[in-house]
N, C-alpha and C positions, 0 to 999 in steps of 0.2 A: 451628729455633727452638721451644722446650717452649712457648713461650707466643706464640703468632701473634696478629699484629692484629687483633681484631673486625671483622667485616662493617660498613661505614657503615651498611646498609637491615639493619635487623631484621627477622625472619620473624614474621607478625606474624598467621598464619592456624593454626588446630588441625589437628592430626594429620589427622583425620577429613577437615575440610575439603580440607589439603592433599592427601589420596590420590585425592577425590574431582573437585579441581580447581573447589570451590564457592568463592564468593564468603564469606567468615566474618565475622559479626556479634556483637558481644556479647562480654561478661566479667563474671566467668568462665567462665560455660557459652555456648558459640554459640547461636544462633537453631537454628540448624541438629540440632545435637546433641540440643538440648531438646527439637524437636520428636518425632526420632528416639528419645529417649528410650534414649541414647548417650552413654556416661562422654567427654567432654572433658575432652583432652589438650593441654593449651595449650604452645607451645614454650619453651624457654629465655628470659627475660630480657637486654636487655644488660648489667643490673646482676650477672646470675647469679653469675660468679666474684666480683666480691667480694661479696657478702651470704653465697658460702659461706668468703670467704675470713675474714669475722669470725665466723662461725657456729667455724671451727676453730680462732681466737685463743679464742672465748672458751671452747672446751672443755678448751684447754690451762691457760689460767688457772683455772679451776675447779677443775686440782690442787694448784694451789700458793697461791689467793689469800689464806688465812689466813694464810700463814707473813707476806705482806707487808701486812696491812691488819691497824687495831688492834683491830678489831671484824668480825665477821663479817660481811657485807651481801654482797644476791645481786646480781652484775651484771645491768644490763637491758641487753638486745641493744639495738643501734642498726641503725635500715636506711636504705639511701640516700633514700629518697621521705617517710617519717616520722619524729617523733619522740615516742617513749613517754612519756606523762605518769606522774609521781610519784602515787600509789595510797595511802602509809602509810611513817609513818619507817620501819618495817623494810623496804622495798620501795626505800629510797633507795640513785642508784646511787655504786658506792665509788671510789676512788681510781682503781682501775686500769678499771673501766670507763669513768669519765668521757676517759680518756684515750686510752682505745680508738676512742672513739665520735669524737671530732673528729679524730684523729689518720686516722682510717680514711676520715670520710667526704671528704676530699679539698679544703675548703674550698669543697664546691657548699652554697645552699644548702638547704632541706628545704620542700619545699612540701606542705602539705594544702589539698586539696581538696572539695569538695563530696561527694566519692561517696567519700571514705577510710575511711568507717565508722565514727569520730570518735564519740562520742557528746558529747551539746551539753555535758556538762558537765565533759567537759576542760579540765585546765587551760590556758588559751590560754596565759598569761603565762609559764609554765616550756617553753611550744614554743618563743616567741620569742625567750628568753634564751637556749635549747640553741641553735638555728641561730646565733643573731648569734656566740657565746663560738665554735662550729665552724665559721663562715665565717674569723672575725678571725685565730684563732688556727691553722688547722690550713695557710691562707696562710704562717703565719711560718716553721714548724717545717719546712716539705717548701719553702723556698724553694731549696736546695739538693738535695732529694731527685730521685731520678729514680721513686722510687715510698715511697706511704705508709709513712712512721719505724714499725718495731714499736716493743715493748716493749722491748726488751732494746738499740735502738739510744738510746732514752731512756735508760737504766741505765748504758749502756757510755758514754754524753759529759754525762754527770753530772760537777760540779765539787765538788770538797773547797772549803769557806771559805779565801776568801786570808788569807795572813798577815799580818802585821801593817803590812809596810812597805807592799805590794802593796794590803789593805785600805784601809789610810791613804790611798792614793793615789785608788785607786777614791770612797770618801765623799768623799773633797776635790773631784772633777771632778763629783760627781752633785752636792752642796749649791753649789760655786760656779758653775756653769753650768745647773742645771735645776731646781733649786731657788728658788733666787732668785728665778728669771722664775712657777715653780709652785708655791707653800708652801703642799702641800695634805695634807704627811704629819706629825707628828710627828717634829721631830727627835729629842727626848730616847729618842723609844719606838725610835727606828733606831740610834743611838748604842747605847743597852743591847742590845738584839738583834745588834748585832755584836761589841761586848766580850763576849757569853752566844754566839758563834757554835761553839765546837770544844764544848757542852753543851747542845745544844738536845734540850730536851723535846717529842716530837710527838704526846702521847698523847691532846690536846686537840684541835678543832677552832680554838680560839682560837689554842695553840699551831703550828698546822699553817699556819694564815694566816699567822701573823708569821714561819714560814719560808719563807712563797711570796712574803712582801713582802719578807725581805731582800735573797734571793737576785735579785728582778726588779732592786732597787737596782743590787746588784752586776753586771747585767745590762747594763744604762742608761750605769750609771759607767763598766764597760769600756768599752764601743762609743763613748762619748767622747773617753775617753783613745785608741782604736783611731783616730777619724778627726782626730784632733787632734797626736798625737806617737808616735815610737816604742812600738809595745807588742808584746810577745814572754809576754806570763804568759796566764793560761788563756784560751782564747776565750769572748767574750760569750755567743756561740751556746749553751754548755756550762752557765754560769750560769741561763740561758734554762730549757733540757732540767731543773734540777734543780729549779728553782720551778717548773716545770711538773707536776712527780710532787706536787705538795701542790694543785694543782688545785681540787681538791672542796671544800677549806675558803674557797676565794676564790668558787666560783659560788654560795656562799647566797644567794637570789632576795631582792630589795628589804631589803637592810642597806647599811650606810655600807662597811662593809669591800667588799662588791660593784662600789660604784661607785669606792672605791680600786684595787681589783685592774683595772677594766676601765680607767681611768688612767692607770696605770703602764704596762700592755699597748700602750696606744696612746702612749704616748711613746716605748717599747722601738720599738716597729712604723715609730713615724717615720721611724727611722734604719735603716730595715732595709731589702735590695732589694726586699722584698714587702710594700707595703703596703696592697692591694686590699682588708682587712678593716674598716680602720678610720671609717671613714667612719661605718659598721654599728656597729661598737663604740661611737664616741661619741655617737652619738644614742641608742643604749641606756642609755648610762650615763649621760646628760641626761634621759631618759624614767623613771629611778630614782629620779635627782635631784628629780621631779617628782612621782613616786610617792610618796617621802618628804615632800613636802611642803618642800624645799630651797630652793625657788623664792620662798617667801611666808615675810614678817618674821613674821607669829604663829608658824611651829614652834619661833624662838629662843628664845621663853618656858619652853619647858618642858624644857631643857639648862642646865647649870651656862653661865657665863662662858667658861670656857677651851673645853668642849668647843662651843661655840655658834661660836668664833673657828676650830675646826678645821673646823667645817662650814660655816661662811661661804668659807674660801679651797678649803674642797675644789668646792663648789656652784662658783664662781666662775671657778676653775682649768675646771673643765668648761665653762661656757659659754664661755669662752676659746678651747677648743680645738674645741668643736664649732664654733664661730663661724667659726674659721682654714679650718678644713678645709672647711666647707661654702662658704666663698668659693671654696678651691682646684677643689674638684670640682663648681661650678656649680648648687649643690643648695639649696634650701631649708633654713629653720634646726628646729629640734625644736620650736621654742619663741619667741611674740614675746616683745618686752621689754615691752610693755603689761601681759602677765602674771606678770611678777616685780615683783614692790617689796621684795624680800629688800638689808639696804642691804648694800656691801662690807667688809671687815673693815678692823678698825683698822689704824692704819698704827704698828705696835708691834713691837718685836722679837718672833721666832718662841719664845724662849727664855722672854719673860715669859710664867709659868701659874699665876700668883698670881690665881685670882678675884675674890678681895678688889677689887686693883688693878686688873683687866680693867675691873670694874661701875663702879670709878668715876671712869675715862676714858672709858665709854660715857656715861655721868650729864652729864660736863663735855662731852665733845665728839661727838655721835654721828657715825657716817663719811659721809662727803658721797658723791654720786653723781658727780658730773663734775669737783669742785675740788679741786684740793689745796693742803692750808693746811696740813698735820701735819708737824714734823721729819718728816728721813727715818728708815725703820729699814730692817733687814735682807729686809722684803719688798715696802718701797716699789715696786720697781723691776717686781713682777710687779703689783700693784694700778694703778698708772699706766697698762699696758699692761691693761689690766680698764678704765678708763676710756677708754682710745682704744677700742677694742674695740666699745665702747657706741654710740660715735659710729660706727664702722662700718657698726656692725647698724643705724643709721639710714638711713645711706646706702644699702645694700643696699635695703632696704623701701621708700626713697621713689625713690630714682632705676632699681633695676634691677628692674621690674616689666614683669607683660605686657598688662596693661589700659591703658594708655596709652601714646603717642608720646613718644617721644624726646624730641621738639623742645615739649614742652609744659612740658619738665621744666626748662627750661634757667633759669628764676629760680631754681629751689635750688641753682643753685650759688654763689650769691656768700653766703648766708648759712650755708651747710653749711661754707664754707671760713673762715667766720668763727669756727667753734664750732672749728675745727682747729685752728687759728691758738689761737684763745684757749688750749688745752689746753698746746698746746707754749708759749705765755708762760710758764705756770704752771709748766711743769716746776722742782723743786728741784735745787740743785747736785749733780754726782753724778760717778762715776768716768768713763773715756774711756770703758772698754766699757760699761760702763751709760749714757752719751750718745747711743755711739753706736749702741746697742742702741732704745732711744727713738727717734732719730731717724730709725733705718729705720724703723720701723712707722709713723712720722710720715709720710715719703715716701710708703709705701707706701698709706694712706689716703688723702691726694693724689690720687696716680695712681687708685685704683680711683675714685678721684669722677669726675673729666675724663672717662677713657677712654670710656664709653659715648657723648660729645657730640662723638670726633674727628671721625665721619663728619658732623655736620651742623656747624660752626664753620667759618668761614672760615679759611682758611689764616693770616692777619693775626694773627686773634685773639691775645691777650696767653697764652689760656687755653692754647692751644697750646704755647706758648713755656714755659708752668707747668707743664706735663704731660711733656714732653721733659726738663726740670730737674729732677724728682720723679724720673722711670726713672733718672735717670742719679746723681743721687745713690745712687740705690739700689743701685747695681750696687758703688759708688764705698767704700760702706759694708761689704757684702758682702767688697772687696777684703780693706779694712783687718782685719775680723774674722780673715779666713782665714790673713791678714800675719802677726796675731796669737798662733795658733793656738788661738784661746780660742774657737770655735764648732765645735761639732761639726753640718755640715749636717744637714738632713733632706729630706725632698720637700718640705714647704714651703717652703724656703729653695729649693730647684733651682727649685721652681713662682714663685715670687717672681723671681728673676732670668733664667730664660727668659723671663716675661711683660714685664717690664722691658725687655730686651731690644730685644724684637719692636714694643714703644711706642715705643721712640724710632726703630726703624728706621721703622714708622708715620707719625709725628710728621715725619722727612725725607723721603719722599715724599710726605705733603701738604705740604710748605712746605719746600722746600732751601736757601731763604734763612736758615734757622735753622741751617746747619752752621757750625760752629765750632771752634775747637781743643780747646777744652773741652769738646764735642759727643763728639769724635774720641777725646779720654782717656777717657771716660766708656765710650762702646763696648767701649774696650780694655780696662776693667775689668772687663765684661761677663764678656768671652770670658775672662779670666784667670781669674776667680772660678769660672766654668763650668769651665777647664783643670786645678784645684786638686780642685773634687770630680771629676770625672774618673778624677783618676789615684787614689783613694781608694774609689770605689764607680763599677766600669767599666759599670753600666746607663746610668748617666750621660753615655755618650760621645757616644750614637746624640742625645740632645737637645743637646751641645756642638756636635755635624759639624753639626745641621739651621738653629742659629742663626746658624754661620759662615757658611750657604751664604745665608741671609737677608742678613745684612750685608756679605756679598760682592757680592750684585745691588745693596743699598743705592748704596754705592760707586761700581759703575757705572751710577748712575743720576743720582748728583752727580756 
């Protein structure tokens, strides 16, 4: 083997000391040495092979990097322990290093420390953006690698624009299924960007983004069509790889394009086997959103109409999903809702950008927070879900807290499930999937309210009985989608229906008088909707076998 296993235990003592068999103190010069007044030789690193293994990527690029970048700019090395802060535009780093650098560093991520030699006036904020963009992203890229993608395996599953029919197809799955729920991008600017795709100019940095944001589209759209129906045309992964080489115009630190790119990233990452970055990704792109000023109604003052409406559902689309995610991975949010008053976007088709008209539907109706009184239009259905959302992040804050008991909390529950109730009265007439789209997240609110009070409620309780009916809707919901084929899962949706799951199995071992036939279909939707993603993303199977083996004991315990 050219390349043997590393030592687990580092050798962690100097030359010196080691010949001497002394005790070795200190870095970089020992105690020992110093005293001695004696060069220290300190041994190899575990990082050693790679830091020289990027030391000799980038001296190979260094012959060729003008021919591929439209401007000269010197790559900054990247090391596994740090991250180089930005100096002077000419000092900024290009294309192919930025690609280097996350690609290489493995998706760990980059700590500084107190004794890194830092000086205070570092830019902190361009360290935290590199780590999070090379945690999120370098996850995605080697999810299939057995070792860090070079350059040239980027190059080599690079995709050509689909044609037209393939296109066609692709836009159709990303606007009617993740659009709708997320209209946080310009249609018309994605529209023209793929009619201008077989001409794209990238000699801009403007222009360079709008070919990192097509191509993530076309990214998004396959891997839809991928978990949803037949597809045989280029793999998503390859779309992925090509918006990846335009990189550098998406990481511009604190613009609106920044927190589009980290958006789009983490909806690609959703559906993807590797999703360990995103968590990191979206609270960054929440903490942008923040920086911008996105969060408070004064910054809409000083944008036109239309572009106020794109940063209303872009800000909003973000709390969305930071919101989802930090429910799924138990984590705290970026941000309370006490410190937003930014209100949600009109409820208007995505197509109106007539300012004129904007200003004065804003004039006659400004957008409510929790009601909905507006026709529907073509984004309702993600606004709606912006509104339950709301309600969430209540419940989160008031019920799953560590400063108080459980059992103290139990009066918010009858008027939290009143503010629920009231939402879903409200809902407008709308398609089956759009219903039934609503009414999972409906459930799903539900259930996350109950769950924390199954261990103190009596088995009687009615609350119980609600909480077991909520999972199992949910699962029931889940079916139908997949029945469908109009969902493309993601770890949400898996996280969502194992938790589901496991509550109603929950639910009948505190109380087996609650088994029903209804009960019994409900499970069985479960495990189908689980069997479906499964056979389409096989990470999946190991949480299908462990829920079967839950409602197996179930079973035999009724």
């Amino acid at each position: 083997d050219e390349n043997p296993r590393p030592s687990k235990r580092a050798r962690k003592s100097c030359e010196r000391c080691r010949t001497r068999k002394q005790k070795c103190h200190g870095f970089p010069v020992c105690a020992n040495c110093a005293n001695a007044k004696e060069q220290c030789i300190q041994p190899p690193g575990p990082n050693q092979a790679l830091l020289e293994r990027i030391s000799f990527l980038e001296s190979q690029l260094a012959a060729y990097a003008n021919a591929l970048l439209p401007e000269k700019l010197d790559p900054v090395p990247f090391e596994k322990n740090v991250v180089s802060p930005t100096n002077s535009e000419e000092e900024r780093r290009s294309n192919i290093a930025d690609i280097v650098g996350f690609l290489s560093l493995g998706g760990e991520a980059a700590y500084v420390g107190s004794s890194s030699g830092f000086s205070l006036a570092t830019n902190l904020g361009q360290m935290v953006q590199a780590t999070v963009w090379n945690k999120a992203i370098a996850a995605t890229v080697n999810q299939t690698q057995q070792k860090p993608i070079s350059i040239a395996d980027l190059k080599r599953n690079s995709a050509s624009p689909p044609n037209n029919d393939m296109g066609g197809r692709i836009l159709d799955a990303y606007f009617t299924r993740l659009h709708l729920r997320y209209p946080f991008l310009d249609r018309s600017d994605i529209l023209e960007r793929h009619a201008n795709r077989f001409v794209q100019n990238n000699s801009s940095p403007k222009d360079q983004y709008g070919t990192f944001k097509i191509y993530m589209i076309y990214a998004i759209g396959a891997t839809m069509l991928k978990l949803t129906e037949q597809y045989d045309y280029t793999p998503p992964e390859n779309f992925f790889m090509t918006a990846l080489q335009y990189i550098s115009a998406a990481r511009e630190s604190h613009s609106v394009h920044n927190v589009e790119a980290m958006t789009l990233l983490v909806l690609y990452n959703l559906r993807s086997p590797s999703n360990s970055g995103i968590w990191y990704m979206i609270g960054l792109a929440m903490r942008t959103c923040v920086d911008l000023g996105l969060h408070r109604e004064a910054h809409y003052g000083n944008v036109s109409p239309y572009e106020g409406q794109l940063r209303r559902r872009l800000f909003w689309t973000v709390y969305f999903l930071e919101r989802v995610i930090a429910v799924s991975v138990g984590r705290p949010y970026s941000i309370a809702d006490r410190d937003i008053d930014a209100s949600l976007p009109l409820e208007i088709d995505d197509t109106v950008r007539d300012d004129s008209l904007i200003a004065r539907t804003l004039a006659v109706s400004p957008s409510p927070t929790f009601q909905a009184s507006r026709p529907s239009s073509n984004i309702t259905l993600g606004i709606q879900c912006i509104r339950l959302k709301r309600l969430e992040s209540h419940i989160q804050c008031t019920i799953y807290r560590v400063d108080k008991p459980i059992a103290s909390l139990v009066a918010k529950i009858s008027p939290t499930l009143k503010l629920l109730e009231d939402w879903h009265r409200a809902l407008p007439p709308s398609t089956p999937y759009e219903s039934d789209y609503l009414n999972m997240h409906y459930y799903k609110a539900v259930r996350l309210l109950l769950q924390p009070f199954l261990m103190i409620l009596p088995p009687t309780d009615q609350r119980v009985a609600l909480c077991l009916h909520a999972s199992g809707q949910i699962c029931q919901i889940f079916k139908r989608l997949h029945q469908r084929d109009s969902y493309g899962h993601s770890f949400i949706a898996l996280h969502s229906t194992f938790i589901a799951g496991v509550t109603m199995c929950y639910c009948l071992f505190l109380s087996p008088t609650l088994w029903t036939f209804t009960v019994s279909n409900d499970l069985r939707a479960c495990s189908s909707a689980l069997f479906v993603m499964a056979e389409r993303t096989p990470v999946v199977k190991k949480y299908r076998d462990a829920l079967e083996n839950v409602i197996g004991a179930t079973m035999e315990f009724l």
